[in-house]
C-alpha positions in Angstrom: 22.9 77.8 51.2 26.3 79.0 49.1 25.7 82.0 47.4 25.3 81.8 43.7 28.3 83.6 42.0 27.7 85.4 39.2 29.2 87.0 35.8 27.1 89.5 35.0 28.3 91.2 31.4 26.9 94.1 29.7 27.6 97.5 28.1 24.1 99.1 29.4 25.1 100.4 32.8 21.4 100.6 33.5 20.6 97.2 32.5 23.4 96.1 34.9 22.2 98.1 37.8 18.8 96.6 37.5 19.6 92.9 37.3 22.6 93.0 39.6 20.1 94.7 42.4 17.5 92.3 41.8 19.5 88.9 41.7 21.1 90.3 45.0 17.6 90.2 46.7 18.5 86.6 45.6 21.0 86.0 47.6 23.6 85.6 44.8 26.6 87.4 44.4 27.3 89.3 41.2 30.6 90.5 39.8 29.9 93.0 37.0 31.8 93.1 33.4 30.8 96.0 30.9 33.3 94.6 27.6 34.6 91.2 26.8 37.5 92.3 27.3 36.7 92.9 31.3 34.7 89.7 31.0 37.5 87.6 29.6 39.7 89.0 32.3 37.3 88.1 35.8 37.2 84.6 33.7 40.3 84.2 34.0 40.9 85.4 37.8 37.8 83.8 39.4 35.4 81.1 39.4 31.5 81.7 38.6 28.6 79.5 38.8 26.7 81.3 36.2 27.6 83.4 33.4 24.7 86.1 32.2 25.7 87.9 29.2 24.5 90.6 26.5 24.6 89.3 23.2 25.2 92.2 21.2 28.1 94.8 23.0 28.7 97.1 21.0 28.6 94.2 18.0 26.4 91.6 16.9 27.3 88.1 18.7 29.9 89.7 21.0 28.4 87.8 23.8 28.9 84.5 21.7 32.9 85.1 22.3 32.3 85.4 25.7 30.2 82.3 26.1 33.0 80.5 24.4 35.8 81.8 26.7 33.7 80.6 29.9 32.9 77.0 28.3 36.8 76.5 27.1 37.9 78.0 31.2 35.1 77.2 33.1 32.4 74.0 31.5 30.1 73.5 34.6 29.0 76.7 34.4 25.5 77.6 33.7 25.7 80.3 30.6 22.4 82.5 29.7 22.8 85.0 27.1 20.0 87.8 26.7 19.2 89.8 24.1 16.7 93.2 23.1 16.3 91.7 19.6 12.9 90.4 19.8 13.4 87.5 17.0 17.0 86.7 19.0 15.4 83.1 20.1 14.4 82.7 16.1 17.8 84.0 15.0 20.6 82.5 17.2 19.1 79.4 17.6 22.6 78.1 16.8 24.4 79.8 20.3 22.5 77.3 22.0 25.5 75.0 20.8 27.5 76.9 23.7 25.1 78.8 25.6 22.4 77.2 27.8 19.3 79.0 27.4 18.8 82.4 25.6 16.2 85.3 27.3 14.7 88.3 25.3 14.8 91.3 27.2 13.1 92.6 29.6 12.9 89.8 31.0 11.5 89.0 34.9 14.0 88.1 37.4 12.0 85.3 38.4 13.1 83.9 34.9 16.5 84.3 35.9 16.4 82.7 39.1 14.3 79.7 38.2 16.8 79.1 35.4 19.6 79.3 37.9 17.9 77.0 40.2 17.4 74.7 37.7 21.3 74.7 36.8 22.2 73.7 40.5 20.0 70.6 40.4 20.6 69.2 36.7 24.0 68.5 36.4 25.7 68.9 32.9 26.5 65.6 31.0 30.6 65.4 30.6 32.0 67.2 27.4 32.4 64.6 24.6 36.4 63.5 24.3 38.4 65.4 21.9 39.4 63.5 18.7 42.8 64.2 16.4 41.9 65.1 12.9 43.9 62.0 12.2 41.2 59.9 14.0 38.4 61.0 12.9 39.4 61.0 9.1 40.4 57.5 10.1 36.9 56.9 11.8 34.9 58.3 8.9 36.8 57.1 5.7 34.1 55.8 4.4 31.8 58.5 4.8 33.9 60.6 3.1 34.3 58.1 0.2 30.9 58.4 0.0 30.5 61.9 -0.1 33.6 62.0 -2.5 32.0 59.7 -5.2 28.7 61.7 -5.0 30.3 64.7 -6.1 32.7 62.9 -8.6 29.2 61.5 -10.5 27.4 65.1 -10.7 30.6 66.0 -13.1 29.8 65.4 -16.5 33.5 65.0 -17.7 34.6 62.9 -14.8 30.7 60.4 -14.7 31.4 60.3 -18.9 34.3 57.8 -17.8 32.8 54.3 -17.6 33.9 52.8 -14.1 32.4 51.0 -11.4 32.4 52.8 -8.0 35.0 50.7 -6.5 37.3 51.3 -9.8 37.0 55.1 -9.4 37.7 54.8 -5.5 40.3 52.1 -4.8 43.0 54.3 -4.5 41.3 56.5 -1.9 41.8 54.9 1.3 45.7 54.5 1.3 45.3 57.8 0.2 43.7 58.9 3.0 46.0 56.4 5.2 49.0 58.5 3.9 47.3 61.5 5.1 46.6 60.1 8.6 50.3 58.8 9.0 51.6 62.0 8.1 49.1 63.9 10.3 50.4 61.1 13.2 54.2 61.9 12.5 56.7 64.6 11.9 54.4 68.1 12.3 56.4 69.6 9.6 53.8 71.9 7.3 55.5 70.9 4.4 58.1 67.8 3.4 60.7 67.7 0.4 60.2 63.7 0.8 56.5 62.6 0.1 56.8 59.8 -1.7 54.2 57.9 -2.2 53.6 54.1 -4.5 49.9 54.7 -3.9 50.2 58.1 -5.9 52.3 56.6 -8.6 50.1 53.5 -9.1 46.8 56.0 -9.1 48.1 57.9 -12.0 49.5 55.1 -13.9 46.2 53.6 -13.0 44.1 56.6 -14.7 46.1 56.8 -17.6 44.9 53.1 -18.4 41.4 54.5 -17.3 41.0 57.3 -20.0 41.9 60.0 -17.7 43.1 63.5 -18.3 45.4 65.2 -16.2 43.1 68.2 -15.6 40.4 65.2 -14.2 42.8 64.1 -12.0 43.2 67.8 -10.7 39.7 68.1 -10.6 39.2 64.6 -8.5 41.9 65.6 -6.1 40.0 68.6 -5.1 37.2 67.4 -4.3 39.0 65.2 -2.4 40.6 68.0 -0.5 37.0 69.5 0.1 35.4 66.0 1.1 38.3 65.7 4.1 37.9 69.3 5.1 33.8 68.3 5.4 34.7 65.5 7.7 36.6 68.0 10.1 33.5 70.3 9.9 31.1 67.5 10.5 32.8 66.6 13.7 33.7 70.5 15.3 32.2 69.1 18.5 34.5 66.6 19.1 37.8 67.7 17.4 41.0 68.9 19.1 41.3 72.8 18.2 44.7 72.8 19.2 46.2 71.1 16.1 43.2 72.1 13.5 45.2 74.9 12.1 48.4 72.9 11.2 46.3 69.7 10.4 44.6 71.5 7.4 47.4 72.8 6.2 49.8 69.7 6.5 45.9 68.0 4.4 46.4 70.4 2.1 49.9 70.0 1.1 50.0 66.5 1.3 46.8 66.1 -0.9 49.3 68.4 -3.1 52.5 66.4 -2.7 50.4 63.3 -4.0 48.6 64.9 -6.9 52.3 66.1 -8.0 53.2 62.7 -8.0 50.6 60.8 -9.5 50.7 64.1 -12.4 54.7 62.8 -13.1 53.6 59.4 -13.1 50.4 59.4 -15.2 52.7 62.0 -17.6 55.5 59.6 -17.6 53.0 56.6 -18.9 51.9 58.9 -21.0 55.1 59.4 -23.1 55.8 55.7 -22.2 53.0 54.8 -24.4 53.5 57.3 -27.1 56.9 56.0 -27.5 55.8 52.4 -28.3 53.3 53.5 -30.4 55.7 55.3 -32.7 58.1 53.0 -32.2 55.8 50.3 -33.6 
């Protein structure tokens, strides 16, 4: 049988001694790590079957960083992380998102090997695809309406305006459309040319409605909060390699709209007052 290669990483010596000499009774073939820094280097130089890892070396969830190197390199890999802390199964039930299985030191070998035997029979389902934040603002629009309207109704000021829901959310999906087309386009952070009829009409639109411009400030950011909720809803699935820029190109075009639908609710505004004393 191939021998079981493994990455063993801890900042006890002793512990490392220990379990390296007893999974080599094994048969399995241990390369040793005592830092993540030394860890994220033989991650990047060779291939493992199993990663075994301290959670806490010297800090609190160090391990976790580890984990998350070998899953991004390496994703058939079985990962264990282990831990003195005896409440550590209570308390980082959330690693298990990226790790495998978590032990509680001391624990017996025959632990160890029985869960590394298991991990060369079970094969690991495929990693879900990764999604653009464009597509899965696209794909959840009307989750995020949803969520957007529930906040806008625990407002006093903003529920004291009589509308039905589809009155006080019509405007949101070509808003959100604008967002997605500029998230699909150009990559430029920030644009001198933003324009956008949808932004015009909304403010125009509020005006009529018995807006304020401070409740359209206050709509648009929790518009800006509902979209960043979406993202967070979906980390499993969502490209990390354009989340950085995405938010901020969200943030700035949620910005560049609320600017204009300001100037254009303003501008009614004075359009009105204008007749009135004109009258």
């Amino acid at each position: 049988m191939t021998r079981t290669k493994i990455l063993l990483v801890d900042d006890d010596n002793d512990d490392i001694l220990l379990t390296r000499k007893s999974l080599e009774k094994e048969n399995c073939e241990v390369v040793s790590a005592t830092s993540v820094t030394e860890a994220l280097r033989q991650i990047a130089t060779q291939r493992f079957d199993v990663l075994i890892t301290d959670l806490h070396m010297p800090e609190p969830g160090d391990g976790f960083a580890v984990v998350t190197a070998m899953r991004h390199s390496q994703p058939d890999v079985l990962n264990l992380v282990c831990s003195s802390y005896p409440d550590v199964q209570k308390s980082m039930a959330a690693i298990l998102l990226q790790a495998d299985d978590i032990l509680v030191k001391p624990f017996p070998v025959e632990q160890l090997t029985a869960l590394i035997d298991k991990g060369r029979l079970t094969s690991k389902p495929p990693p879900p695809a990764k999604e653009s934040v464009a597509s899965i603002l696209d794909r959840d629009v009307a989750i995020t309406i949803k969520r957007w309207l529930s906040r806008v109704e625990q407002i006093a000021e903003l529920a004291a305006i009589p509308l039905a829901a589809k009155e006080r959310t019509e405007y949101l999906p070509a808003m959100i459309g604008n967002i997605t087309a500029r998230l699909r386009a150009a990559r430029n952070i920030e644009v001198t040319d933003c324009a956008s009829p949808t932004a015009t009409a909304h403010g125009q639109l509020r005006y009529r409605q018995g807006y304020t411009a401070p409740l359209i400030v206050q709509e648009s950011r929790i518009l800006q909060v509902c979209i960043f909720e979406t993202i967070e809803r979906n980390l499993s699935t969502v490209d990390f390699t354009a989340v950085l820029p995405d938010i901020m190109i969200i943030a700035d075009e949620v910005d560049c709209q609320l600017k204009q639908a300001i100037e254009s609710f303003l501008t009614t505004q004075r359009g009105e007052a204008a007749l009135a004393s004109s009258a």
